[in-house]
MMTF fields as JSON, N, C-alpha, C and O atoms, coordinates in Angstrom:
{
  "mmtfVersion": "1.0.0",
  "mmtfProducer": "UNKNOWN",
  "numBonds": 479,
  "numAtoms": 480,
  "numGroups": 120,
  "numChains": 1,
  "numModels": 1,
  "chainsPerModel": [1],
  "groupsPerChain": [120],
  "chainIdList": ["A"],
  "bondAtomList": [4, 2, 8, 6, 12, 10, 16, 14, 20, 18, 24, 22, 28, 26, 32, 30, 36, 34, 40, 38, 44, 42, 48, 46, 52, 50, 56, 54, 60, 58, 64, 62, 68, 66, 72, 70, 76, 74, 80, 78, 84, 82, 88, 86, 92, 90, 96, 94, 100, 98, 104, 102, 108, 106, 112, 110, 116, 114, 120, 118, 124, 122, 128, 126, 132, 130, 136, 134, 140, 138, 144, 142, 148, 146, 152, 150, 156, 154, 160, 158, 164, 162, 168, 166, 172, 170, 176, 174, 180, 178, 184, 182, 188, 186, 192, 190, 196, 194, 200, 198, 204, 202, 208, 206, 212, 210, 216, 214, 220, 218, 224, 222, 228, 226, 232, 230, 236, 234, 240, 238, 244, 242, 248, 246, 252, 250, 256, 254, 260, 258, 264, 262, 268, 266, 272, 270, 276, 274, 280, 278, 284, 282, 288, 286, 292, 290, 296, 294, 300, 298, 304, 302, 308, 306, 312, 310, 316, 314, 320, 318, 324, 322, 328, 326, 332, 330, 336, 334, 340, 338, 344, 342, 348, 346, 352, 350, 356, 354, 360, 358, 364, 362, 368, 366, 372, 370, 376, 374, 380, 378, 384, 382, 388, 386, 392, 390, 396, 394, 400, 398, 404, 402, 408, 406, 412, 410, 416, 414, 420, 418, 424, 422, 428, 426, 432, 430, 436, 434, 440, 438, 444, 442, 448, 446, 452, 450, 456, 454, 460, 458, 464, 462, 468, 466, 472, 470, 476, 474],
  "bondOrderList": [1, 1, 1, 1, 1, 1, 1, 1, 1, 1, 1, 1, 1, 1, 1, 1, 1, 1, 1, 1, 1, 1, 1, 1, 1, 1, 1, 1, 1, 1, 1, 1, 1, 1, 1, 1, 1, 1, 1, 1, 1, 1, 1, 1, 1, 1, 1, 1, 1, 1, 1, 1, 1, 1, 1, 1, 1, 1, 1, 1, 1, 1, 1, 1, 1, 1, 1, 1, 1, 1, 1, 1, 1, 1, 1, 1, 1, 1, 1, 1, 1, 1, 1, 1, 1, 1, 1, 1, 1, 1, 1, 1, 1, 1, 1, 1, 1, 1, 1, 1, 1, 1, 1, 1, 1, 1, 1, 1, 1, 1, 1, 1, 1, 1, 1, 1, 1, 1, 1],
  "groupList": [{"groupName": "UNK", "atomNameList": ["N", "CA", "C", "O"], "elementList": ["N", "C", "C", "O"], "formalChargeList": [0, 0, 0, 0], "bondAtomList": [1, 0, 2, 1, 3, 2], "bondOrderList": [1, 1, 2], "singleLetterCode": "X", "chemCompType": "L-PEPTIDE LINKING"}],
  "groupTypeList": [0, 0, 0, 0, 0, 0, 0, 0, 0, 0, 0, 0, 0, 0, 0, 0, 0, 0, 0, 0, 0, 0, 0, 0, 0, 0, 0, 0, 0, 0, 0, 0, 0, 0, 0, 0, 0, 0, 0, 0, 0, 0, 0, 0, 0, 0, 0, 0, 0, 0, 0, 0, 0, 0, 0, 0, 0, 0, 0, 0, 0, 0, 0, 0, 0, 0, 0, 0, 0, 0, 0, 0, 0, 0, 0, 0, 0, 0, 0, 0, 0, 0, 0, 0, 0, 0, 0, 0, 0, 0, 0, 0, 0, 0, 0, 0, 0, 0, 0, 0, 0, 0, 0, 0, 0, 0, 0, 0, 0, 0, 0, 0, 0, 0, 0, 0, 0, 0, 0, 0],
  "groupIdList": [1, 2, 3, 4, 5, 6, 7, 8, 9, 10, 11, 12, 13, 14, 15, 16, 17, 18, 19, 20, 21, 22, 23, 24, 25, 26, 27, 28, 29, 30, 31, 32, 33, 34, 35, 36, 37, 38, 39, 40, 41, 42, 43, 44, 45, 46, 47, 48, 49, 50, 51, 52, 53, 54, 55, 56, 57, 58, 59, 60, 61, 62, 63, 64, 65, 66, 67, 68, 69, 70, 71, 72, 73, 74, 75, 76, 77, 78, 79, 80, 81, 82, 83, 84, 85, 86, 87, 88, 89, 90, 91, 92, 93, 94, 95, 96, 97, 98, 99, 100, 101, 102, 103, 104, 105, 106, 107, 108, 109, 110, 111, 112, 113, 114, 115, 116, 117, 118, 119, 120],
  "secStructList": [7, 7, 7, 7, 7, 7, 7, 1, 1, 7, 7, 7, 7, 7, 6, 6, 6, 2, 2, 2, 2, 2, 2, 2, 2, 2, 2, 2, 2, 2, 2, 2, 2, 2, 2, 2, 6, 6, 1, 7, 1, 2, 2, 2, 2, 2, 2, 2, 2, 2, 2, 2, 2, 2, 2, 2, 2, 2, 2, 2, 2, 2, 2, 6, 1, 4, 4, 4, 1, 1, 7, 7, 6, 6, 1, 7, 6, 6, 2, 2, 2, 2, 2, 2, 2, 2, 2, 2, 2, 2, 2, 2, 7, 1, 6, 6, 6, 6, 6, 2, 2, 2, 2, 2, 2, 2, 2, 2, 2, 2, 2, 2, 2, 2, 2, 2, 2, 6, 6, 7],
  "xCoordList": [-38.233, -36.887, -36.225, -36.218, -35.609, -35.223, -33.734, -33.022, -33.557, -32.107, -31.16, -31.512, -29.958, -28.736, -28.086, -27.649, -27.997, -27.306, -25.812, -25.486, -24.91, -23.108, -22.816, -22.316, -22.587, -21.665, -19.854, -18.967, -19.694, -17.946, -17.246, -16.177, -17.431, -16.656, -16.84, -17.869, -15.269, -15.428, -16.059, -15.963, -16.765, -17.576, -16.396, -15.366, -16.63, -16.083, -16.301, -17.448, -15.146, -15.699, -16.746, -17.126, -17.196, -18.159, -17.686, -16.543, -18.562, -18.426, -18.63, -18.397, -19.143, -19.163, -18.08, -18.094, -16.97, -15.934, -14.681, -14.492, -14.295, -13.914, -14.288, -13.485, -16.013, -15.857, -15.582, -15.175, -15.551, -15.178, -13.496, -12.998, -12.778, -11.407, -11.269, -10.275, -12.257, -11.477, -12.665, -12.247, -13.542, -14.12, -12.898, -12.485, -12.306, -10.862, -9.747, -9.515, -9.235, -8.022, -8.282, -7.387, -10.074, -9.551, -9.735, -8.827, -10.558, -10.621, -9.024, -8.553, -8.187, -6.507, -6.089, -5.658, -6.274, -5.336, -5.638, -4.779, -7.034, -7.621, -7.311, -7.166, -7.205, -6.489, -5.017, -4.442, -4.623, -2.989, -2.946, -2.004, -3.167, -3.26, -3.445, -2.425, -5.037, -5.349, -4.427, -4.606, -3.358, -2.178, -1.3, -0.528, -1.045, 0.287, -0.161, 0.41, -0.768, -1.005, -1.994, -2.227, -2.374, -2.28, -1.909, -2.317, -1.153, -0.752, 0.901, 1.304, 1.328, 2.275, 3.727, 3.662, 4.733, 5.944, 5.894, 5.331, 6.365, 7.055, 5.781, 5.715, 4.39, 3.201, 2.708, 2.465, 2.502, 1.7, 2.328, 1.704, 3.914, 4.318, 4.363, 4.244, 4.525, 4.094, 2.533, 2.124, 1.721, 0.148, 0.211, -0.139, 0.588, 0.519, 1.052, 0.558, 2.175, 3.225, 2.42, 2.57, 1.699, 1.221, -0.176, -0.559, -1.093, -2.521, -1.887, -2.77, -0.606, -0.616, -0.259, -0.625, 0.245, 0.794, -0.308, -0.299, -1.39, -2.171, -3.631, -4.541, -3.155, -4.29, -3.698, -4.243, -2.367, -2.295, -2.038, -2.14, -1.586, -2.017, -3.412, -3.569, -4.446, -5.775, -5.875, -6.21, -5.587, -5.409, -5.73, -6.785, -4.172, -3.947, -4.774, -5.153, -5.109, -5.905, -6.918, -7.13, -7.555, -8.866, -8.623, -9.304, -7.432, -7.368, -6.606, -6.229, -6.353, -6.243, -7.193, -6.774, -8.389, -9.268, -9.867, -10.012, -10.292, -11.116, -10.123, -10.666, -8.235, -7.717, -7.019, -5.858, -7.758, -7.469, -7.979, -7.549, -9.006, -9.255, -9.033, -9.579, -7.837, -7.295, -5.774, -5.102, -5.336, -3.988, -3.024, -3.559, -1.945, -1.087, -0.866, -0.3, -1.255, -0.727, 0.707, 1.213, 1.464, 2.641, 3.812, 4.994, 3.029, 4.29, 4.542, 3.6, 5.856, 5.246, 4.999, 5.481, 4.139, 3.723, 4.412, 3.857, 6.403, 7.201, 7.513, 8.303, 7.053, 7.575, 7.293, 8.199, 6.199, 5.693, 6.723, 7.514, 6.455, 7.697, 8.904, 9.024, 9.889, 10.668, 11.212, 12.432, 10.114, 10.252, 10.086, 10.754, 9.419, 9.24, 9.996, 10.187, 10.96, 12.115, 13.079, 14.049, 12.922, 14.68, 14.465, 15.437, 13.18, 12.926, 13.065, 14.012, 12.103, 12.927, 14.756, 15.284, 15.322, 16.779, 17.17, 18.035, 16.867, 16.944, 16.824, 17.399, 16.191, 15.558, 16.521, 16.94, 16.68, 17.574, 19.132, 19.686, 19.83, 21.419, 20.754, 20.269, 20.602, 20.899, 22.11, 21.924, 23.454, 24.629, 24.401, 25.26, 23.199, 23.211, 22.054, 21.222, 21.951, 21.556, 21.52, 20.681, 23.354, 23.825, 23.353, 22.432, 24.244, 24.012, 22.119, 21.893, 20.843, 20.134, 18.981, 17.852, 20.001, 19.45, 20.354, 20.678, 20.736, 21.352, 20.37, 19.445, 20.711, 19.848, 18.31, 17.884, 17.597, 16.013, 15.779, 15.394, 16.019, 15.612, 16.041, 15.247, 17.035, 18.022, 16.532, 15.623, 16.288, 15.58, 14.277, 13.782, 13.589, 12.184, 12.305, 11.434, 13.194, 13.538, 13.505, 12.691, 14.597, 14.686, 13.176, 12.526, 12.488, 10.79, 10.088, 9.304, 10.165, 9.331, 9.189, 8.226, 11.363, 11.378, 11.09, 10.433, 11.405, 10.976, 9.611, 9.365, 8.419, 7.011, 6.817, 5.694, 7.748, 7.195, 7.673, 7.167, 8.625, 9.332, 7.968, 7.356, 7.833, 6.829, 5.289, 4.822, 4.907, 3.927, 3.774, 2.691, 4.902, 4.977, 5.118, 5.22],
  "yCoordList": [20.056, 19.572, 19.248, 19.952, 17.906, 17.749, 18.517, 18.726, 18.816, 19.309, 18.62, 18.254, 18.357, 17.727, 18.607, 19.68, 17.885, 18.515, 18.199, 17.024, 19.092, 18.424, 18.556, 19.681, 17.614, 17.553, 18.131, 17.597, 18.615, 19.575, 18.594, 18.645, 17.289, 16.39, 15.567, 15.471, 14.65, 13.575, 12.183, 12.039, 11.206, 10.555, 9.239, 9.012, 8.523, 7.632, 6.442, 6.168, 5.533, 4.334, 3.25, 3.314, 2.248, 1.541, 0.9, 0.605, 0.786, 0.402, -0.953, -1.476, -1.571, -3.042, -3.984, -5.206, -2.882, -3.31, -3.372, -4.453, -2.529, -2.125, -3.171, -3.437, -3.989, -4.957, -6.007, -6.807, -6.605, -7.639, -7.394, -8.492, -6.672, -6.243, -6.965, -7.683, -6.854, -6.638, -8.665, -9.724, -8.457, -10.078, -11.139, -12.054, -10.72, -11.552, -11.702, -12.729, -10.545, -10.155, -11.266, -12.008, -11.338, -12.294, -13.691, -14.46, -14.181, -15.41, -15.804, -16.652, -14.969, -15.694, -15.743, -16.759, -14.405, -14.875, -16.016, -16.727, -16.213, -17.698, -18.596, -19.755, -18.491, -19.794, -19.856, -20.805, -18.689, -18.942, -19.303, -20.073, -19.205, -19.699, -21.288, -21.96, -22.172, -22.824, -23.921, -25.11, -23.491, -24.268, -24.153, -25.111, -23.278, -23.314, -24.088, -25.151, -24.201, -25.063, -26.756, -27.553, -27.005, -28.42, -28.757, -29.856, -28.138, -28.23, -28.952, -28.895, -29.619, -30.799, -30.826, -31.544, -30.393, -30.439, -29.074, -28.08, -28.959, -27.577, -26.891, -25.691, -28.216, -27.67, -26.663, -25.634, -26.84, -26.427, -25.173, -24.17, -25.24, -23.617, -22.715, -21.491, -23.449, -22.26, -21.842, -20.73, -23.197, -22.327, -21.106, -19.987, -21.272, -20.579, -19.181, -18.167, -19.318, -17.972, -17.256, -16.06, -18.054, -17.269, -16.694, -15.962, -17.532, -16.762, -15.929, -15.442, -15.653, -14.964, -13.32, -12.262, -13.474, -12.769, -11.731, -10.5, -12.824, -12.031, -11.294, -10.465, -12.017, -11.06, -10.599, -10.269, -9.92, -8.693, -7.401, -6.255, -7.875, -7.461, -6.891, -5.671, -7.734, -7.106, -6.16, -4.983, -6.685, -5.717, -4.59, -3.996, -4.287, -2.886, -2.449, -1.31, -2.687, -2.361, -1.295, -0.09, -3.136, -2.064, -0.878, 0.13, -0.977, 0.894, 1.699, 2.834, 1.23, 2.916, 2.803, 3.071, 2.503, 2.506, 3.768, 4.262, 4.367, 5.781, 6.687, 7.308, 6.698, 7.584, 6.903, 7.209, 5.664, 5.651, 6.38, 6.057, 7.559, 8.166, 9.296, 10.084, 9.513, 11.053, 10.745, 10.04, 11.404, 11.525, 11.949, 12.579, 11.794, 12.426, 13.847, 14.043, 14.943, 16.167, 16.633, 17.487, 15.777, 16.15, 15.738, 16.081, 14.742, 13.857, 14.184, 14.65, 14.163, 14.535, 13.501, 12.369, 14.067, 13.362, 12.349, 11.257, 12.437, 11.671, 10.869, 10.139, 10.518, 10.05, 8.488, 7.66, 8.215, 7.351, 6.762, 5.82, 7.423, 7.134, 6.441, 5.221, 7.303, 7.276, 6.212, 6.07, 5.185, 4.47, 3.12, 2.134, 3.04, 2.254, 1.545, 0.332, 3.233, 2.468, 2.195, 1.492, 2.68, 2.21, 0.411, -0.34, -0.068, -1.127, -1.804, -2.573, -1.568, -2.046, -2.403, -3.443, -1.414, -1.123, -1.862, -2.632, -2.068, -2.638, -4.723, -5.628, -4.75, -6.073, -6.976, -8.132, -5.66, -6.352, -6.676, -7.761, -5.318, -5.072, -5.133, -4.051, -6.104, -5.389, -4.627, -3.664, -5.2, -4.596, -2.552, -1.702, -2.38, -0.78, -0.487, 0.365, -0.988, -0.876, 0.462, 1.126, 0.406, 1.674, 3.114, 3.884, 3.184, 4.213, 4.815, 5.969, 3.661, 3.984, 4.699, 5.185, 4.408, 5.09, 6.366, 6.612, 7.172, 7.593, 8.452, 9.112, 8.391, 8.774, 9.079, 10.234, 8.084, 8.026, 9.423, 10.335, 9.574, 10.583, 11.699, 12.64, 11.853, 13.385, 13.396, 13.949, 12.85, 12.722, 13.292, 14.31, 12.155, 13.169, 14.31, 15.141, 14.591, 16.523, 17.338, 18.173, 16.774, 18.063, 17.975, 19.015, 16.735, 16.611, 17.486, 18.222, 17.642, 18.831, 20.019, 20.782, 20.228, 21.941, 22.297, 23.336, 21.693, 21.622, 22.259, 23.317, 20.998, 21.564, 22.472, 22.772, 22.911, 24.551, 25.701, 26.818, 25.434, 26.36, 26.593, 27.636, 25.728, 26.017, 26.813, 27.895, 26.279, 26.928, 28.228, 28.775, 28.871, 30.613, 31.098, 32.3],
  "zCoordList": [-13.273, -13.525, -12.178, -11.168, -12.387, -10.719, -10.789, -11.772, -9.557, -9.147, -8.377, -7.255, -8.79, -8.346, -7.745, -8.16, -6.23, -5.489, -5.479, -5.648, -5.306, -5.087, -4.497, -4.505, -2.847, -2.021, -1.711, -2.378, -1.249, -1.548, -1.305, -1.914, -0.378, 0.128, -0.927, -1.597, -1.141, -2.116, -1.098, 0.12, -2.212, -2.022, -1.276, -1.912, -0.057, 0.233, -0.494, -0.844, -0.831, -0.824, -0.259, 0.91, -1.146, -0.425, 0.83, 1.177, 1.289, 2.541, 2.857, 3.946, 1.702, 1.595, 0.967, 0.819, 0.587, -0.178, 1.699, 2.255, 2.057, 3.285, 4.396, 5.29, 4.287, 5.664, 4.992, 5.833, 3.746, 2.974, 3.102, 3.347, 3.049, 3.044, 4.614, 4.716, 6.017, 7.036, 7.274, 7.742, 6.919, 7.167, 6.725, 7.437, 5.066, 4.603, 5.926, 6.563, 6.09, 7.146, 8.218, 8.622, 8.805, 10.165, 9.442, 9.757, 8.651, 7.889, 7.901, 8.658, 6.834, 6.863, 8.341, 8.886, 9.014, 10.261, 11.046, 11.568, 11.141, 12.176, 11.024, 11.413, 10.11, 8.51, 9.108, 9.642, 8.883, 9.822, 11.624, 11.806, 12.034, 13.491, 13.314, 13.465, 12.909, 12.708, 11.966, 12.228, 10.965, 10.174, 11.009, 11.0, 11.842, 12.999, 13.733, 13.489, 14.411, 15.515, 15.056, 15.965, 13.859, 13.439, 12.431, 12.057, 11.697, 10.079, 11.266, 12.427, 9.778, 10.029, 9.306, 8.308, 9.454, 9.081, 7.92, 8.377, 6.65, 6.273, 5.566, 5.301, 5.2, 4.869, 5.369, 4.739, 6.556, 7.841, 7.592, 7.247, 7.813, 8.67, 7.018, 6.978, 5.932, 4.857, 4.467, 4.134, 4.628, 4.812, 5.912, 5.535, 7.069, 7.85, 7.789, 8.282, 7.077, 7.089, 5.541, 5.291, 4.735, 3.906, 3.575, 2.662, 5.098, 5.206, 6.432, 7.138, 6.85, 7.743, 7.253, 7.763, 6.555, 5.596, 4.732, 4.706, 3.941, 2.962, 4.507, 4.534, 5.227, 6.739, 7.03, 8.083, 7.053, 7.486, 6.666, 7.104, 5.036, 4.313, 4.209, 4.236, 4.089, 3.932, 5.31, 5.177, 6.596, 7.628, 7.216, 6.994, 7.116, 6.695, 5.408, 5.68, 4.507, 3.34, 4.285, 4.424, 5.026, 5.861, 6.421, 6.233, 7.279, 8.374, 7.217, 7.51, 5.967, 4.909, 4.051, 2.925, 4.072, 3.261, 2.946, 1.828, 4.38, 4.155, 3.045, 2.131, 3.263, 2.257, 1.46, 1.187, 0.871, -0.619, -1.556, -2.664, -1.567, -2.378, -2.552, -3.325, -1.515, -1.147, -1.324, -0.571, -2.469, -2.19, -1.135, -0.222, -1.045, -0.126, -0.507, -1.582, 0.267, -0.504, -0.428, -1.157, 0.818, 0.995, 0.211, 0.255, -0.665, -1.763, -2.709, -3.349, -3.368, -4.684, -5.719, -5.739, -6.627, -7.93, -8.153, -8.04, -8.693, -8.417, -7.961, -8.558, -6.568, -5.96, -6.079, -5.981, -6.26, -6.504, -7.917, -7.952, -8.638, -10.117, -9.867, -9.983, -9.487, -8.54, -7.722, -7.635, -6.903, -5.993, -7.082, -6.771, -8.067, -9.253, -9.601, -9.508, -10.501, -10.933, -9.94, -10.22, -8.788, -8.23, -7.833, -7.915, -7.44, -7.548, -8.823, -8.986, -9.872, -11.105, -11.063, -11.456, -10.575, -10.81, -9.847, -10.265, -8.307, -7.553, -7.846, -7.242, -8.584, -9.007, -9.971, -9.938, -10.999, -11.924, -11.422, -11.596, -10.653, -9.834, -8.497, -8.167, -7.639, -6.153, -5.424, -4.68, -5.741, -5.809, -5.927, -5.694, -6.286, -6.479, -5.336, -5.647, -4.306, -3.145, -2.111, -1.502, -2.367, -1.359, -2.328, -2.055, -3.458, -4.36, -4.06, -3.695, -4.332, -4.602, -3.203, -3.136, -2.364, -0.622, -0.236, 0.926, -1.381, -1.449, -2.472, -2.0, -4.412, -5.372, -4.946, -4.937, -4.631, -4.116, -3.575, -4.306, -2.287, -1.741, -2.357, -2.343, -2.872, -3.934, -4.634, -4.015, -5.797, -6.514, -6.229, -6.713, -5.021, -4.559, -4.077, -4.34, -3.409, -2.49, -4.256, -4.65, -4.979, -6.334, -6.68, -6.566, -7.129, -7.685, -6.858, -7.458, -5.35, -4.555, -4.622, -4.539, -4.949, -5.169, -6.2, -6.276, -7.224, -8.601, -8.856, -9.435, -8.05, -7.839, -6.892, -6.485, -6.525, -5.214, -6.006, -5.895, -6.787, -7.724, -8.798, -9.026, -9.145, -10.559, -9.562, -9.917, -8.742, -8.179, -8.118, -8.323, -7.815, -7.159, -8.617, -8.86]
}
C-alpha cells in the first residue's frame, strides 16, 4: 500500500501561473511606452495610459503572489465585508464620503474586538 506523505506547509501556487502574471506586466508596459512615444493624438495617450495601467496591475499581482494563499492574520474576517459595502455606498452617494472615513474604520476595530472577545 503506498503511503502519502503531508507536508505542514501549504502548497504554493503554480509557478507557471506567477511568470505568465509577470511575462504580461512587461508585455503592457513596453505596449505602453511603445504608444507613448509613437501612438498619435488622444489614441496613442489612452492605449498608453491603459496598457500602462493593466502592467502595473499585473506587476503587483506578481510580487503578492507567493501570499495569495495565505490570509492576512491581522485582519479581520470583516473587513473585507466592510470595505464592500462602503464602496457599494460610496458608488451609489459619494456625498457620504466624509461620514464613511469615519464609520469604516469604527466598524473594523468593533469586528476585531468582537473577534478577540469571542476567542478568550
Amino acid at each position: 500500500m503506498a503511503r502519502i506523505e503531508r507536508s505542514s506547509e501549504p502548497k504554493s501556487p503554480p509557478s507557471e501561473r506567477r511568470l505568465m502574471a509577470l511575462v504580461l506586466a512587461i508585455i503592457m508596459l513596453i505596449a505602453s511606452l511603445l504608444a507613448w512615444w509613437f501612438g498619435s493624438g488622444s489614441t496613442g495617450e489612452f492605449v498608453a495610459a491603459a496598457c500602462g495601467r493593466i502592467g502595473l496591475v499585473m506587476g503587483a499581482l506578481w510580487l503578492a503572489w507567493p501570499s495569495l494563499k495565505r490570509p492576512a492574520k491581522w485582519l479581520p474576517a470583516s473587513a473585507p465585508v466592510i470595505g464592500v459595502i462602503a464602496l457599494v455606498v460610496l458608488a451609489a452617494q459619494p456625498k457620504l464620503i466624509f461620514p464613511a472615513i469615519l464609520i469604516v474604520p469604527a466598524l473594523i476595530t468593533v469586528s476585531a474586538l468582537a473577534r478577540a472577545f469571542r476567542r478568550k
